[in-house]
VEXDREN-2710 file (C-alpha; in Angstrom, 1 decimal):
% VEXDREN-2710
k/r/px/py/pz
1/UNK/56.6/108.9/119.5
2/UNK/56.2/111.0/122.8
3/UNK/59.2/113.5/123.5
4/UNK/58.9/111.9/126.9
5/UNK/59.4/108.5/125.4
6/UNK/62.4/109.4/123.4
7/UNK/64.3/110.8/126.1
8/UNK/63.8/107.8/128.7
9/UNK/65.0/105.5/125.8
10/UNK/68.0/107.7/125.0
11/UNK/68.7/108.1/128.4
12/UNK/68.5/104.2/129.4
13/UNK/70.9/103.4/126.8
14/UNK/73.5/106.3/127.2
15/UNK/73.5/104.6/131.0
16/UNK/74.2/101.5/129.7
17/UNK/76.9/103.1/127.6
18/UNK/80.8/103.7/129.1
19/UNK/81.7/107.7/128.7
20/UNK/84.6/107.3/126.5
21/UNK/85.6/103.9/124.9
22/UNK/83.5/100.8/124.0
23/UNK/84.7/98.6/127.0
24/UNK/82.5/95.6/128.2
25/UNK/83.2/92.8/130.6
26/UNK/83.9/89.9/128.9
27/UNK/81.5/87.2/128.2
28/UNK/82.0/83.5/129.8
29/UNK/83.5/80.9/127.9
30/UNK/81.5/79.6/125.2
31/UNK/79.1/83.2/124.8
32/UNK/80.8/86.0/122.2
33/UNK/78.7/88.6/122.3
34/UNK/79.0/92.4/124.1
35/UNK/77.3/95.5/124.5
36/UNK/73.7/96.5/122.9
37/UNK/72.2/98.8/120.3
38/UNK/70.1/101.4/120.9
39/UNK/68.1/104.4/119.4
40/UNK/69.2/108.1/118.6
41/UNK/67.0/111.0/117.0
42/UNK/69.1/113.3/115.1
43/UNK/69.8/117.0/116.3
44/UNK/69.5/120.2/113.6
45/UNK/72.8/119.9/111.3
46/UNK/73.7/117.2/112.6
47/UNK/75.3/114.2/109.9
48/UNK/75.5/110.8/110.3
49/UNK/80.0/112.0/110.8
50/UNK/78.5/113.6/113.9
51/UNK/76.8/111.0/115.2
52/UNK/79.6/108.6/114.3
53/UNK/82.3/110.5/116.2
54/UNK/80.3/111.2/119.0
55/UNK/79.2/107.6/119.5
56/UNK/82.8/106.0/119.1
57/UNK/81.5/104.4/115.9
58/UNK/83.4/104.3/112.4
59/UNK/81.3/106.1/109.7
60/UNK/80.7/103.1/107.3
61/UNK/79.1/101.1/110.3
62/UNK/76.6/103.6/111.2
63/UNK/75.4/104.2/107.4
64/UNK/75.4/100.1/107.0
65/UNK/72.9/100.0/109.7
66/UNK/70.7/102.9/108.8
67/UNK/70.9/102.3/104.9
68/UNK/67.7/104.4/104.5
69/UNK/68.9/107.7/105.8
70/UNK/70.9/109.6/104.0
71/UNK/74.1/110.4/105.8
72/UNK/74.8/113.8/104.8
73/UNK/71.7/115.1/105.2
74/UNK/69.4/112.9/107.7
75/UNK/67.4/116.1/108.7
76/UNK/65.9/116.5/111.8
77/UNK/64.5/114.3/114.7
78/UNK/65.8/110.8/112.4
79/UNK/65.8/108.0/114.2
80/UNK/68.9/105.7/114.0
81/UNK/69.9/102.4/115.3
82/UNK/73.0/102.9/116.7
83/UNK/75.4/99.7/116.7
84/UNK/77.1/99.3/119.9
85/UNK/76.9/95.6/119.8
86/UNK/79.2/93.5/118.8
87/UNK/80.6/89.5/118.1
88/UNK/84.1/89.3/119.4
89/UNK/86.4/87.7/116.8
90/UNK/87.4/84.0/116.7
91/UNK/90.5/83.2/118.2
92/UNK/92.4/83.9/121.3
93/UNK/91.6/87.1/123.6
94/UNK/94.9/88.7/124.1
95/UNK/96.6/91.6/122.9
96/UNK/95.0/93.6/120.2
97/UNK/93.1/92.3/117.7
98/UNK/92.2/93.6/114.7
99/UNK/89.1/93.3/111.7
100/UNK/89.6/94.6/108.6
101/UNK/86.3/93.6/107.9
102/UNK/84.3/95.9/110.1
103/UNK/87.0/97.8/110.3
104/UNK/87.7/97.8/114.3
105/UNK/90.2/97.1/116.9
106/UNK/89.3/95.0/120.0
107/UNK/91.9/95.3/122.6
108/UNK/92.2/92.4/125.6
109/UNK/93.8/94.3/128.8
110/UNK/96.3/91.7/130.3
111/UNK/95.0/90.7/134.1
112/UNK/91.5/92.8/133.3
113/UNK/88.0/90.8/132.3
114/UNK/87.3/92.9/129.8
115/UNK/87.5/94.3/126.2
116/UNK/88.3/97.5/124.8
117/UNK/86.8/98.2/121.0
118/UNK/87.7/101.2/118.7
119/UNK/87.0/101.7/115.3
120/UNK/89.8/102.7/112.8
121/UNK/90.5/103.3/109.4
122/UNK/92.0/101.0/107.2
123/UNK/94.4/101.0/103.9
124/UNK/91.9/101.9/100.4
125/UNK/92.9/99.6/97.4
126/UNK/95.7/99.7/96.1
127/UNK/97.3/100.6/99.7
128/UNK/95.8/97.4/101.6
129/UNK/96.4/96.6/105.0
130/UNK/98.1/93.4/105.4
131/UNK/97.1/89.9/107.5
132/UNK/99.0/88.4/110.1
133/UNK/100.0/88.3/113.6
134/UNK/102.9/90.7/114.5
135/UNK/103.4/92.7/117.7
136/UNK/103.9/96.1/119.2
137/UNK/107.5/97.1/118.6
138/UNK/107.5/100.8/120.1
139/UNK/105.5/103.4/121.1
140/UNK/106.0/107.2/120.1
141/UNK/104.0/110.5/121.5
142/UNK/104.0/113.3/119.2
143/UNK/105.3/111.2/116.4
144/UNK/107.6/112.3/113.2
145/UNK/106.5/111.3/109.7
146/UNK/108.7/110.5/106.8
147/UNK/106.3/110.0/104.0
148/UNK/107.8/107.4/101.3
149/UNK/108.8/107.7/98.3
150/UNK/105.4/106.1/96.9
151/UNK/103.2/108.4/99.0
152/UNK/104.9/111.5/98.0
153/UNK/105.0/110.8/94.1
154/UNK/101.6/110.3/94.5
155/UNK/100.7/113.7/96.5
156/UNK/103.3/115.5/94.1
157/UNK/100.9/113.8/90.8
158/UNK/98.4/115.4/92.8
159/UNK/99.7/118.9/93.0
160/UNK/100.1/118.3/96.7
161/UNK/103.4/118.2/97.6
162/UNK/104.8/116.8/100.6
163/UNK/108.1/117.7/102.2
164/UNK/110.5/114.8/103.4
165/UNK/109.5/114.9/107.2
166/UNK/106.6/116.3/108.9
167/UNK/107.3/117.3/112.5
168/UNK/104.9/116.5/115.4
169/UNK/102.4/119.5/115.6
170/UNK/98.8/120.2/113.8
171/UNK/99.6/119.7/110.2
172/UNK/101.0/115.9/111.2
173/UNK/98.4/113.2/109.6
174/UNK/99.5/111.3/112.5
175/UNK/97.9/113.2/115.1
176/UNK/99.0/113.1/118.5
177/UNK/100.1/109.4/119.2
178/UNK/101.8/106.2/117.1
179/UNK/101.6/102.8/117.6
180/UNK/104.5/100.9/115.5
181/UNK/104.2/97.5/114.7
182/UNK/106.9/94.9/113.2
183/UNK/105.7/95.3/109.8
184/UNK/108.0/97.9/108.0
185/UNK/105.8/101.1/107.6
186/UNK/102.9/99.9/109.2
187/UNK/101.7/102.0/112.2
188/UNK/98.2/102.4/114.5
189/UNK/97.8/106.1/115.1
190/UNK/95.5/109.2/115.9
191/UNK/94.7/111.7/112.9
192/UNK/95.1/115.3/113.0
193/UNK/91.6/115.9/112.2
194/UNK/89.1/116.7/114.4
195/UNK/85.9/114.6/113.3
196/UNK/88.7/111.7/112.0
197/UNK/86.1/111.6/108.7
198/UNK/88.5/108.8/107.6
199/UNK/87.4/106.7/110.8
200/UNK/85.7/103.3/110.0
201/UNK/86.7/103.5/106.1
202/UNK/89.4/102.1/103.7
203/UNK/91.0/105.6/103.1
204/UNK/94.6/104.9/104.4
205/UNK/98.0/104.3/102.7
206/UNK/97.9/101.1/104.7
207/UNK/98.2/102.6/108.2
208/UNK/95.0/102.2/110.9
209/UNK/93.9/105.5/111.8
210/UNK/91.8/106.0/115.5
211/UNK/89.9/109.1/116.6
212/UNK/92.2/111.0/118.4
213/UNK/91.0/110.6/122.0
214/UNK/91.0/107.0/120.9
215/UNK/94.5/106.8/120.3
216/UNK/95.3/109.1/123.4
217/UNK/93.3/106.5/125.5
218/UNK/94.6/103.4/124.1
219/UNK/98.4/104.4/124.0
220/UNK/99.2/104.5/127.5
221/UNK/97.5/100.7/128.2
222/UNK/99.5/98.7/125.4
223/UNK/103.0/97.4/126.3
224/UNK/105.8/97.2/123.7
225/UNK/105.8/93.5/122.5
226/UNK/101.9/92.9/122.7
227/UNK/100.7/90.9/120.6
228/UNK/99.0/91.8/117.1
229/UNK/96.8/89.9/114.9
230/UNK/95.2/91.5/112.1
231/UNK/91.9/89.1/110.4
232/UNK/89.0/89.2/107.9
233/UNK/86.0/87.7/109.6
234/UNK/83.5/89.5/107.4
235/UNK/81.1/86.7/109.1
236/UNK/80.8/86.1/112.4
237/UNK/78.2/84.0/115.0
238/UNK/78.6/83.7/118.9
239/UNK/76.0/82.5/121.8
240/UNK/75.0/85.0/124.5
241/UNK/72.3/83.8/127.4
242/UNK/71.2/80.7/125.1
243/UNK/70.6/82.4/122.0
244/UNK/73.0/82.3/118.8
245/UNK/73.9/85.5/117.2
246/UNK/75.1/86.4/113.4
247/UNK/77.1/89.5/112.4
248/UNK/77.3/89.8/108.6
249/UNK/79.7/92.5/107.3
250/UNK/80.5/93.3/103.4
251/UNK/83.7/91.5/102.8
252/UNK/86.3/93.3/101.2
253/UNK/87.5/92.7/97.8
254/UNK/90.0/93.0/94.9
255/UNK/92.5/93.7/97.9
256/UNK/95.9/92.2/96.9
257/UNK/98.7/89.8/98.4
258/UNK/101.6/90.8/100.5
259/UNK/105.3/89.8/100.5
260/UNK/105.8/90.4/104.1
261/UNK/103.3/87.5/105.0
262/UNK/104.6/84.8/102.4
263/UNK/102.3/86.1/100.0
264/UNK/99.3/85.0/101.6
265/UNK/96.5/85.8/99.8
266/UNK/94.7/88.8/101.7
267/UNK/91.2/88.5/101.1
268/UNK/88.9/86.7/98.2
269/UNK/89.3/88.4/95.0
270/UNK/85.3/88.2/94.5
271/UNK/82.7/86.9/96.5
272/UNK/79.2/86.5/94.6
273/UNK/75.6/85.8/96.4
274/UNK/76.3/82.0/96.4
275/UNK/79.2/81.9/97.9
276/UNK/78.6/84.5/100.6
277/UNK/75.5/82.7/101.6
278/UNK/77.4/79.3/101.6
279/UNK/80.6/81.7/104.0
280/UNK/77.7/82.3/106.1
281/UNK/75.8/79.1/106.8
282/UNK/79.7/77.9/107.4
283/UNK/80.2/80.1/110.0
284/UNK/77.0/79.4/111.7
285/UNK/76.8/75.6/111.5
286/UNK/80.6/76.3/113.2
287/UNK/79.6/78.3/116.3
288/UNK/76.4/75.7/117.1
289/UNK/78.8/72.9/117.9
290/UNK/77.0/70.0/119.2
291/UNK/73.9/72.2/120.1
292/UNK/70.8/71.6/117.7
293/UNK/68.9/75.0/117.7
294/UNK/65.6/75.5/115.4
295/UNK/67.4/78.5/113.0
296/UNK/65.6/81.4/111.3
297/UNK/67.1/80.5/107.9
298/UNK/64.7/83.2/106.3
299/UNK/66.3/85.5/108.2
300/UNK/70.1/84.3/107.7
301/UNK/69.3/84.7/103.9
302/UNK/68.4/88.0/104.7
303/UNK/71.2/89.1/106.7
304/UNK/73.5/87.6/103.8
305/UNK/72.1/89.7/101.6
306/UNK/72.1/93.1/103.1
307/UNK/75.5/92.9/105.1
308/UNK/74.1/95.1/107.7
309/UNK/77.1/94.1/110.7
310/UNK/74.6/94.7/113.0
311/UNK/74.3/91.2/115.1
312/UNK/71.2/89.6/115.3
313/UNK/69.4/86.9/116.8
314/UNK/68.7/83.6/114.5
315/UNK/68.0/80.8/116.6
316/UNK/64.3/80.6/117.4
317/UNK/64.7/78.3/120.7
318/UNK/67.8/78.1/122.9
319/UNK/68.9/75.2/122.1
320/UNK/71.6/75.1/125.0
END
């Protein structure tokens, strides 16, 4: 391709792009679907953590759509699809919601048309981050931690002590700004590292971790008592201008149950290639309603297998 060509497809999609966070307009009722992918060639020494951070995208996300690169060294003048498209999740738009499956916040500004997205990390197994609606409960700017008991007999089996508070400053894993919720050691927060490399995976104790100017931005435009509600929707299918739309992530598994929500189970302890492709047609045959569009069940299959989360169009006609 041109260098001529590159740069006016880069440069139409960084105009269709906000500056900082992932914020669309919301769609009308009945339509789910926001934003757009686009293309990006890769700089010298740059990694697919570059790109991520840069683009307001969580790592895992941007090597799930670009599979054949390798993310640590893509090499030079790579082209990669970049997914700044999204499904919104089912259920009502208010407050923040919250995907474990993708992993990524959506947040619904009360008396604004719009939506706010971020990506965050989540809890790894063993540490899993729990299901259920709760709320905001308080809001704290250079936040003090108090590691527990678990999380420092772990670091201290690791030859990595922790003392019994870490002040605000630098060397604080919470970065800059903390979001606490009313589940009992549960918090949305910044990082204290640059790059936030744990962005977009399961690498947490539990906690959801944003980029720091993610967390700086989203702190000061979410009231004490909002409302929380933390899903799985590995699979998700929405209409936008007469076309239906499927979003398959990986769903996550051997995650286990937690006390504070009645022991609901968390996610599905193991979901094989029936199953998933049963999950999926589910989901889809849900979000066409009483329409009747001619689908692309080749490429549903498809998407089922390779759990891309990049949404794509299946419906062949419109069908509305």
């Amino acid at each position: 391709m041109k260098i001529i060509d590159k740069l006016l497809i880069i440069w139409a999609a960084l105009l269709s792009q906000p500056l900082f966070a992932l914020t669309f307009p919301l769609p009308p009722e009945g339509e789910a679907v926001v934003g757009e992918n686009y293309l990006y060639w890769t700089s010298p020494n740059e990694d697919l953590f570059d790109v991520a951070h840069l683009r307001d995208l969580g790592y895992e996300e941007l090597t799930a759509a670009n599979r054949e690169v390798d993310p640590l060294v893509p090499g030079e003048d790579t082209r990669l699809r970049v997914p700044t498209q999204f499904i919104l999740p089912d259920g009502p738009r208010e407050g923040i919601v919250i995907n474990l499956a993708e992993p990524r916040l959506y947040f619904y500004p009360k008396g604004r048309d719009e939506v706010i997205t971020y990506p965050l990390g989540i809890g790894r197994d063993g540490w899993s981050t729990p299901l259920g609606d709760t709320r905001v409960t308080r809001k704290k700017e250079g936040p003090t931690w108090r590691p527990p008991e678990s999380i420092r007999k772990e670091h201290e089996e690791m030859g990595d002590p922790l003392p019994e508070v870490v002040v605000p400053g630098p060397d604080n894993p919470l970065g800059s700004h903390a979001i606490y919720l009313g589940l009992p050691g549960y918090l949305i927060h910044g990082t204290n590292k640059e790059k936030g490399w744990g962005v977009g995976r399961r690498v947490s104790h539990g906690c959801m971790r944003l980029y720091p100017k993610d967390i700086a931005a989203l702190f000061p435009e979410v009231p004490v008592n909002s409302k929380v509600r933390i899903i799985q929707q590995p699979y998700k299918a929405g209409w936008r201008d007469g076309r239906l739309y499927l979003e398959v992530q990986p769903p996550l598994i051997n995650l286990d149950e937690d006390p504070r929500f009645d022991g609901k189970r968390m996610i599905e302890s193991h979901i094989d290639d029936n199953i998933n492709l049963t999950e999926v047609v589910r989901v889809v045959m849900a979000a066409i309603g009483e329409d009747n569009p001619r689908l692309d069940w080749d490429k549903i299959q498809q998407m089922a297998r390779e759990q891309s989360g990049v949404p794509e169009v299946i419906s062949l006609e419109g069908g509305r």
